[in-house]
N, C-alpha and C positions, 0 to 999 in steps of 0.2 A: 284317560287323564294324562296328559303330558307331565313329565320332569318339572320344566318350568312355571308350572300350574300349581303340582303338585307338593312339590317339596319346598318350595320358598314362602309356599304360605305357613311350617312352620320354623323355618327358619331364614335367615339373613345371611346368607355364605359369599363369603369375600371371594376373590378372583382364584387364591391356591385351594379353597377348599371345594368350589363348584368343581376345577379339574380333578381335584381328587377323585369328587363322586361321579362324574361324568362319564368315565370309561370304568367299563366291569371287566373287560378280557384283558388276557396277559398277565406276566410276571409286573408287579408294580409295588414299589418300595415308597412309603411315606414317612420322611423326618419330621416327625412333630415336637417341637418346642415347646417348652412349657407352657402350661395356660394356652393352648392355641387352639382348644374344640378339638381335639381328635375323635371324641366321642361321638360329636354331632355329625361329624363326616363319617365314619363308620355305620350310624344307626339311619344316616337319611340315603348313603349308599348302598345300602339294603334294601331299603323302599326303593329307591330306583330301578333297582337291579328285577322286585316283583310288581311293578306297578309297570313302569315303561318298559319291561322288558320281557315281561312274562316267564320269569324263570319262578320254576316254584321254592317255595321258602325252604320245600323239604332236602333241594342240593344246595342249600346253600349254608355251609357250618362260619361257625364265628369263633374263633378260640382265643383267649386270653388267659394270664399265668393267677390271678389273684381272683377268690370267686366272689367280692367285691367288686372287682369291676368287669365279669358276668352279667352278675345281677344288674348294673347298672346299667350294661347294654340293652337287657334284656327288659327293664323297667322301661326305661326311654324309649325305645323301640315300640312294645307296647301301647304306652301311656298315648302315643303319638300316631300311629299307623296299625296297630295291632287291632283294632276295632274293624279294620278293610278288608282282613282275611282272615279266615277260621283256626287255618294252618299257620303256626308260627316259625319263625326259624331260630335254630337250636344256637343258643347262646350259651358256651359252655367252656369252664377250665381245661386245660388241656390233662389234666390229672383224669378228672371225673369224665372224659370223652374215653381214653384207654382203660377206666374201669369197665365203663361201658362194652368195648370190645370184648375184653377178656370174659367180664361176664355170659355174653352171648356165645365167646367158645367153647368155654367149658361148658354151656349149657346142652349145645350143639352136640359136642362130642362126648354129652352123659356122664361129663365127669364134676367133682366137687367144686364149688367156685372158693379158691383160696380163703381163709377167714383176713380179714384186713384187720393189721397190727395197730393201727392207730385211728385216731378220732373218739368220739365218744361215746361209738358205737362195741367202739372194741372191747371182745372179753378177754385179748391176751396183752399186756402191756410190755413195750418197747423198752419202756423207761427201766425195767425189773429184768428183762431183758438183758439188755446191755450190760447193768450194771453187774449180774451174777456173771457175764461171760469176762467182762472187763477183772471182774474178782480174783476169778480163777485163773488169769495169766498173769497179773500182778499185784496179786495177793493184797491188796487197798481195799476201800471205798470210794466207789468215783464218786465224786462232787456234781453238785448242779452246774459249775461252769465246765467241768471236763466231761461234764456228758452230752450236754450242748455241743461243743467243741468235736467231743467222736460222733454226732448223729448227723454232722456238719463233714465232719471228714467222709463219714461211710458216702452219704447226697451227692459226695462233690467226685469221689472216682467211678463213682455208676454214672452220673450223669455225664461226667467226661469219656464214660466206654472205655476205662483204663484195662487195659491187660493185667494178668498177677503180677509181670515182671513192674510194670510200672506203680502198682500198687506196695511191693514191696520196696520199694525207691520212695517212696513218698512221702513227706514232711510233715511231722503234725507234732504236737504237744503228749499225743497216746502213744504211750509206751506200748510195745507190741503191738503194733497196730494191725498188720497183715493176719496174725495170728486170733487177732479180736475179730477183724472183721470175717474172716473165713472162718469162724468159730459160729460167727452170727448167721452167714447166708446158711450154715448146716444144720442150724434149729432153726432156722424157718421152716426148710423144706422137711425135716423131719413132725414138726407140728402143722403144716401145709399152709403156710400165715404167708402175707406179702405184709410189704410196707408203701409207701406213696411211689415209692422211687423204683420198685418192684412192678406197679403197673405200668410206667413207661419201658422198663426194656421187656418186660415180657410181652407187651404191646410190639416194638420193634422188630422181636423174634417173630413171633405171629407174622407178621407184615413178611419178614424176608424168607420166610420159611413155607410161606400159607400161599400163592400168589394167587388162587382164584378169591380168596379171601380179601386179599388187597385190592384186586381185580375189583370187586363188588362193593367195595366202599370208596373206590376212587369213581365208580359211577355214581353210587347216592352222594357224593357231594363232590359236585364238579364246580363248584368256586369256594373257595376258602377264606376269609380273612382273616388276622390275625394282628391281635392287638399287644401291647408292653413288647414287643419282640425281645428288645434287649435283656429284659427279664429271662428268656428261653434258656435254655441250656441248649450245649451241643446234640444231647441224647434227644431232649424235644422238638430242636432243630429238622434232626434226622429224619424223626417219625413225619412232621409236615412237611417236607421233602417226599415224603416215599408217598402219601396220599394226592399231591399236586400236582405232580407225573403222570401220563406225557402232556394234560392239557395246559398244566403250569398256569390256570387263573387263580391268582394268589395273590391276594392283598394286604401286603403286610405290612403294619403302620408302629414306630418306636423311635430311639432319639440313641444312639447311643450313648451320645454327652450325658446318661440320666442311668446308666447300669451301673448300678451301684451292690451287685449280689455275687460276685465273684467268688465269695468262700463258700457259694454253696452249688458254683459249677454253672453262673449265669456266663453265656456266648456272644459279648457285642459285635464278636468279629463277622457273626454271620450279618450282620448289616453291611460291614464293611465288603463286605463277597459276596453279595446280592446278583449282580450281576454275571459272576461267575457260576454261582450253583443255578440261577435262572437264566439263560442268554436270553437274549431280546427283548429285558427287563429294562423298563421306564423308571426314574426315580424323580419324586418331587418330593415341594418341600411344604410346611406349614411353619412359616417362620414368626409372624406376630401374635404375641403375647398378648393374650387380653384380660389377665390376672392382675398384672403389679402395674408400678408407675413406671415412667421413664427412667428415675435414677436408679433405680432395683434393676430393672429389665438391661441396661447400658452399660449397670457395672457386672450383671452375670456374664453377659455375653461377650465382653472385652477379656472376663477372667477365663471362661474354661477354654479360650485359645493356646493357653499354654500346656495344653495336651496337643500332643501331633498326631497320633494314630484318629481322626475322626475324620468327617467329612463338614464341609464348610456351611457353614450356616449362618445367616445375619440376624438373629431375633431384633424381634421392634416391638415397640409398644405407642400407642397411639393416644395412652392418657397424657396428663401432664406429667411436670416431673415432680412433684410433689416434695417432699421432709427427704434432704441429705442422710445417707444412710450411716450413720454412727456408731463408731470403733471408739472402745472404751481399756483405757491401761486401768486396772484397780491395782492397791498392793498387794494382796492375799485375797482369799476366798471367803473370809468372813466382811471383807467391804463390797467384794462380787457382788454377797447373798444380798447385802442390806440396799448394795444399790437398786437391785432384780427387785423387790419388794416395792419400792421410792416407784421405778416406771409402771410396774403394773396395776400398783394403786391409782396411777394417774389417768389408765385408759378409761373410757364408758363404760365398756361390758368385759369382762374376763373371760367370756366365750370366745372374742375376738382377738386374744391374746395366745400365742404358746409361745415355749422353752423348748428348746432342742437343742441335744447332746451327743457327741460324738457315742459316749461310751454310759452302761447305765448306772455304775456308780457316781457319777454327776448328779443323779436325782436326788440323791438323799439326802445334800444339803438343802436342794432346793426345796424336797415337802416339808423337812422341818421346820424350816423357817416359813414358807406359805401357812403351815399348819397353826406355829405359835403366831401369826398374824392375823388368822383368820380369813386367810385368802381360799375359796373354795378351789378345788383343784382336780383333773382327772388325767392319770398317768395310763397311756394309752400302750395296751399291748404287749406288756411288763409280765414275761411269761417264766423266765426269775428272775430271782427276791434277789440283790447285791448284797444283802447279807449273809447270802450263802456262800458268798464267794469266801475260799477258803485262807485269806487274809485277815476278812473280816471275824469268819469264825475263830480263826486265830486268836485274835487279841480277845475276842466274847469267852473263849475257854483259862485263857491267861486271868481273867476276871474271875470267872464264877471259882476257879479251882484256888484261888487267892482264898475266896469267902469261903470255900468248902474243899478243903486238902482233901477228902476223902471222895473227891468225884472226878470218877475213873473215866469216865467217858471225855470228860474235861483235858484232864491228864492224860488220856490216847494221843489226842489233837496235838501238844505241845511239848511233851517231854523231850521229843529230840529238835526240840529248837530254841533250845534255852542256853545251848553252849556248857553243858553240864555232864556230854560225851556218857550221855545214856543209851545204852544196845536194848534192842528192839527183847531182848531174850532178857534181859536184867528187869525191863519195863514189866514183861508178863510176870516173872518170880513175883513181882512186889504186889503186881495184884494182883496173886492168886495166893499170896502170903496168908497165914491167918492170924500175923501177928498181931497185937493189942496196938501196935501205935494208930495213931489215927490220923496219922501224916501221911501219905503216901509216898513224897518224897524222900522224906527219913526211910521210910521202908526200901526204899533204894537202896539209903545208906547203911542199911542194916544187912544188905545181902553180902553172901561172901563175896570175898575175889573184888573187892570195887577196889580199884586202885588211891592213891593218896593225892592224886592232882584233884581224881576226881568226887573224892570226900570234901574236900576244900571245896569245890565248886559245888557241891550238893548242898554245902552248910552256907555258902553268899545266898543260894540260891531263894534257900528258906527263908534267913531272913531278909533278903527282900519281899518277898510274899508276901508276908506278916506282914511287912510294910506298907505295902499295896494296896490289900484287906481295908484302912485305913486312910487312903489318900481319897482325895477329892478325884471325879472320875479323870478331868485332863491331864493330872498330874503323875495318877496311872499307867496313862496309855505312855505316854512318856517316857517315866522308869522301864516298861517294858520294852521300849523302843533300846534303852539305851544299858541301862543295869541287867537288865537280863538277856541284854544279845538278839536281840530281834532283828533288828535294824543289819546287823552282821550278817542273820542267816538269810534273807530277804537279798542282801546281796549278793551272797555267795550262790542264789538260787538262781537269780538273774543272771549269771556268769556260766551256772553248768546246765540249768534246762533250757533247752529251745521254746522258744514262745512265751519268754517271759522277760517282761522289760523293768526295770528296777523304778525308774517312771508310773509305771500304771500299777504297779503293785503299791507302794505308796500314797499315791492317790487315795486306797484303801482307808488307810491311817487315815488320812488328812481330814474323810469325810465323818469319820466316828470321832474325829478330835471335836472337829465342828459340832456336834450335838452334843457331848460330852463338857463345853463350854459353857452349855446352859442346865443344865444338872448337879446335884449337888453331891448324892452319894452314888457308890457304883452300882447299891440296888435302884435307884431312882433312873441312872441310864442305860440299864440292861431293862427296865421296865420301859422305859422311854422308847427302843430299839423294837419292843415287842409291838407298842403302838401305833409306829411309824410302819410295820408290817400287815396290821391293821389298816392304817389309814391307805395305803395302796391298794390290800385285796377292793375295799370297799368304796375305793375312789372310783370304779366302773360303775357304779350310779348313779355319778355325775356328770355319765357321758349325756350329750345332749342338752345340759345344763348351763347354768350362765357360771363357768367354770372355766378357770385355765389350764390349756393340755400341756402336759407337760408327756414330750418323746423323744427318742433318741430320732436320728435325721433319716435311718434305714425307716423307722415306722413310720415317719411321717409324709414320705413318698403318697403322694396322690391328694395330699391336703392344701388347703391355703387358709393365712388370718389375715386379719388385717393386719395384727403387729407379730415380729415375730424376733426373738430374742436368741441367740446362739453363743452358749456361754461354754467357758474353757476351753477356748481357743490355742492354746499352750503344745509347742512344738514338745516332739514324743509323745503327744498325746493324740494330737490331730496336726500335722499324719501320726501315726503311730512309729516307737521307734523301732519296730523291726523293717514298719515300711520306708526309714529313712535309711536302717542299714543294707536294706537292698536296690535302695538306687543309688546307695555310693558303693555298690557291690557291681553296678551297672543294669541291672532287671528294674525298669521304669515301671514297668504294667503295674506294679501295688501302690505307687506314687499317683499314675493316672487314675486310678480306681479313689485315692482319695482325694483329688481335686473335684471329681466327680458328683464326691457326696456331697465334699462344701457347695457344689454347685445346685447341686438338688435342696441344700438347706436354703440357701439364699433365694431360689426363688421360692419355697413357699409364702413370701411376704407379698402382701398387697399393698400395702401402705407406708409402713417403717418399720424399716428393718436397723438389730443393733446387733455388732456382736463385741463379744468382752473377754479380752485374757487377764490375767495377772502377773505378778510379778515375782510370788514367791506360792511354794506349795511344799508344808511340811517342814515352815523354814525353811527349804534349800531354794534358791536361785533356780529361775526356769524361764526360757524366752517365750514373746510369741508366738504363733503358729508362723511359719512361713508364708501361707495362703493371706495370714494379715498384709504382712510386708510387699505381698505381689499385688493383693487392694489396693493398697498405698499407690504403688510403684504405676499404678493405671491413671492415675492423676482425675480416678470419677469423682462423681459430687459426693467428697465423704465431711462428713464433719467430725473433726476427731476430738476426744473430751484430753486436754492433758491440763494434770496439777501445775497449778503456777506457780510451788517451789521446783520443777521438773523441768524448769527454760535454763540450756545450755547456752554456751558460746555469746550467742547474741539472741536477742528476741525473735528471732525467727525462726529458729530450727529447733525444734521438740523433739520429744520421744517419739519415736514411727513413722520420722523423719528419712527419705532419700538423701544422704549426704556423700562428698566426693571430698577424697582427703588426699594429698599429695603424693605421698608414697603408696597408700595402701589401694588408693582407686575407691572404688562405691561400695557402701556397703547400708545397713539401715541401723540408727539408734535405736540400742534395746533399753538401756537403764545409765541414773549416773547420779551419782553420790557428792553432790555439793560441797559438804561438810570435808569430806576425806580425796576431795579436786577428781574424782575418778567419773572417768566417762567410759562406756560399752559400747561398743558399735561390732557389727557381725558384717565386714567387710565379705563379699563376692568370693575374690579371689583370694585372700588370705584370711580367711575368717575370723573366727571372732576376736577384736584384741579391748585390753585395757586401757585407755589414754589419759591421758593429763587434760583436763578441763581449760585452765590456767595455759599451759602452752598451747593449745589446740586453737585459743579465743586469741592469745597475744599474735603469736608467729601467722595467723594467716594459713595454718593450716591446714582446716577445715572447710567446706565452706559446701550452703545447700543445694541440692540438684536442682536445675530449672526445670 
């Protein structure tokens, strides 16, 4: 049976997708752009490769990073041509292919096959793991988000192949981290456990140590392809390197423009070195989109050129151009929620709807409000709780220990952050006191030696508590922000720890203020917080359902809706502000990495796409995302919503406006205050300034970009 017989009876393949599958030998790199079929070129390239070509299925491996889109391979493939041959070919993670290895070495050479630390097969847990190793160098409890953070850090110097020297150099929010991590790799080996990241270098070892070994599996599979590439890591890079050699027929298909996993050691640059690590390697492209419309598809593709390190690519799309895509100014986050509510009620189906968010404490205003509207909802992937972030828990211990001076566990959480210059060793006297009061804080004040600034501050302390106990919940969080020094120690934290932005710790507040507005007493919103943790775990069974997804943009990678909404768009937030102080530090790559995502968020849209900043967060003054302003600045088909007390100068220049001012040069409208004549604008080259409304409209000294 011919190619041309064979494969276009099930599918329709345009001109860059026939060349793709066309040719099976050599080094061969494919850009595929979103929405472009990469799948269906990989799985009818396959069939090619055993139908016209007679190669059997069993040299031919297929490896991708997610075993979602294995399976999907290996589904389609099947569903399609797997009826034609008995033998299938192996569609497999590149995880689960090096288990494989190793499993058959150790079996080979009679020895234990390692116990695997994780999945759900495991009897030794990672997570108990860690945190007793983390314990014992710095004497804490790590958190759900700083444990995340060190199993991210450990992922990210294994798969980089870091040296110790480079490992003890190396930047993370884990205190001791060198000593954490080399604490960890020495209970593995002493309990004989691997972890995920365990079976790609012990696989790499094998490979460069074993050579009739490598020898014997570079014969069983003498074509490779390889799908998400930019997803790889350097370390998994390597390992398909060392299997591809010397035949080098390698098919490797990915986008760089779409690597969006860099904290956890993803390698776009091997895309960009293609040709170098394979000479005589061919590269095409797959550049039409056949997801979104033309105004989604024109304004991605004009946006992510303002990354330089990529290679050139024209995405197109062939539908129409369908609904201008809509940029929305709100003033706070509580007209955000109510607008996000107003469009989603308006679509058909809420299956055909999601939400996605740079960061996952964005969610929580969004379920409470879906929840008390009745909107049904599935938060996709949500493997923790934002309530555990230890902000959140923060103000939740400030609360309960308010209602109950005598819980200790409460009081651990927040005693030294109340500005009340409590020592970790005065905190233990008081709970291991056996004294009668039933205050714990007095019990402070009752130990010797406490100084008299700090009796004074012990006795504000209390009675604001007492006070507290008593307020309405918003009015609580509040006083704690401000009466008890919260808001102080939050900045002073942001100032001495690395990895923590004064910005996104806030954020915190903002989102427990927001549920807290609709609650009456602070047992009703500490109750409320427990069923919003509820409504999450149990929100996964309404996956598949006529539901709206709500994900942050790294989970929603490989999805599309019809509508798709991207809310808190808010510079410091997205980008992030440590990745703004590092490309005014001069290090771009964390800046490219989040234009990236907005780019992966935008095109998950098929239809209409909207995204929303605000104006204020926490009360404090906050601009938009940058990435808004570079939308603007693209002159696509955007429709932008602004208030019609929010018209400056003259009727035609708004908020989120390109505007060119005489002295200062170009810069874009953030905000502007009518009443008190003040206009914001975040000029280019002299940034942000205040101006006079009044002079700006009279003198002629404003005026809009063409």
């Amino acid at each position: 049976m011919s190619f041309s017989n064979f494969a276009t009876v099930k599918y329709d393949l345009n001109d860059q997708q026939q060349k793709a599958v066309s040719e099976i030998n050599g080094p061969i790199l494919l850009l595929a752009v979103p929405g472009a079929g990469k799948t269906t070129v990989i799985v009818t390239r396959c069939a090619n490769m055993v139908f016209n070509h007679q190669i059997p299925p069993s040299n031919i491996l297929s490896l991708t990073f997610s075993r979602a889109s294995a399976k999907d391979m290996k589904n389609r493939f099947q569903k399609l041509f797997g009826h034609y041959k008995e033998e299938n070919i192996q569609f497999a993670t590149i995880h689960s292919f090096c288990y494989s290895v190793l499993r058959r070495y150790y079996n080979r050479a009679s020895l234990q096959v390692p116990t695997l630390l994780e999945g759900n097969r495991s009897l030794v847990s990672k997570n108990q793991m860690l945190r007793r190793i983390y314990s014992q160098f710095n004497n804490d409890y790590l958190g759900d988000d700083l444990l995340e953070e060190l199993s991210n850090a450990i992922g990210y110097v294994k798969n980089m192949l870091y040296t110790t020297e480079q490992i003890a150099a190396f930047k993370t929010k884990i205190k001791n981290f060198p000593e954490v991590f080399m604490a960890y790799e020495e209970q593995k080996k002493l309990l004989n456990c691997i972890d995920f990241d365990d079976m790609l270098v012990q696989t790499l070892r094998i490979f460069d140590r074993e050579k009739s070994i490598l020898t014997r599996y570079r014969h069983h599979y003498q074509y490779i392809n390889v799908d998400e590439a930019q997803d790889l890591s350097f370390l998994q890079h390597e390992i398909i390197r060392r299997l591809a050699y010397p035949r080098k027929n390698i098919f490797m298909v990915g986008d760089e423009d779409q690597s969006i996993y860099a904290f956890r050691g993803a390698f776009p640059q091997a895309l960009l070195n293609f040709e170098q690590t394979y000479p005589g390697a061919r590269v095409y492209l797959l550049e039409r989109n056949y997801r979104s419309t033309k105004s989604i598809v024109d304004l991605a593709n004009r946006f992510i050129k303002v990354n330089k390190k990529r290679r050139n690519k024209e995405m197109f799309s062939e539908h129409p151009d369908g609904l201008p895509v809509k940029i929305r100014h709100l003033s706070d986050q509580e007209e955000e929620m109510e607008y996000l509510v107003s469009q989603l009620q308006k679509g058909e189906r809420y299956s055909d709807q999601a939400v996605l968010y740079r960061n996952n404490v964005s969610s929580i205003t969004v379920i409470d409000i879906l929840d008390r509207n009745r909107i049904p909802l599935y938060v996709r992937e949500f493997r923790n709780s934002p309530f555990k972030h230890w902000v959140m828990y923060d103000i939740i211990s400030f609360l309960k220990f308010s209602l109950n001076p005598l819980d200790s566990e409460a009081f651990k959480q927040i005693y030294y952050k109340m500005d009340a210059y409590i020592s970790k060793v005065v905190f233990e006297q008081a709970v291991s006191s056996d004294s009668s009061n039933n205050n714990l804080l007095y019990r402070v004040l009752d130990t010797p030696g406490i100084s008299q600034r700090s009796q004074k501050k012990l006795v504000e302390r209390g009675y604001c508590l007492q006070k507290i106990a008593k307020m309405k919940p918003l009015e609580a969080i509040e006083t704690i922000e401000k009466e008890l020094g919260y808001i102080k120690y939050l900045k002073r934290i942001s100032k001495s720890e690395e990895g923590y932005t004064f910005e996104s710790l806030v954020q915190n507040i903002e989102s427990l203020k927001s549920i807290a507005l609709h609650t009456k007493t602070i047992k009703d919103f500490l109750q409320r917080l427990e069923e919003l943790q509820d409504i999450i775990e149990t929100s996964k069974y309404n996956r598949g359902k006529n539901a709206v997804t709500l994900s942050t943009i790294h989970s929603s990678k490989g999805l599309e809706f019809k509508k798709v909404i991207i809310i808190d768009l808010i510079e410091g937030q997205f980008p992030s502000r440590l990745c703004i102080d590092e490309t005014n530090k001069g290090n771009t790559d964390s800046m490219a990495e989040e234009a990236r995502l907005f780019y992966v968020g935008i095109t998950r849209a098929k239809e209409e796409l909207e995204l929303l900043t605000v104006n204020t967060i926490n009360n404090l003054p906050v601009k938009p995302s940058r990435f808004l302003n570079q939308v603007l600045e693209l002159k696509a088909n955007i429709d932008q919503y602004i208030d019609p007390k929010k018209k400056i100068v003259d009727e035609d220049i708004c908020i989120g406006d390109t505007v060119i001012h005489r002295k200062f040069g170009q810069g874009v409208v953030l905000s502007m205050d009518i009443d008190n004549d003040l206009l914001e604008i975040d000029f280019y080259e002299a940034g942000p300034k205040t101006l006079s409304l009044k002079i700006c409209g009279e003198s002629g000294l404003l005026i809009k970009s063409a």
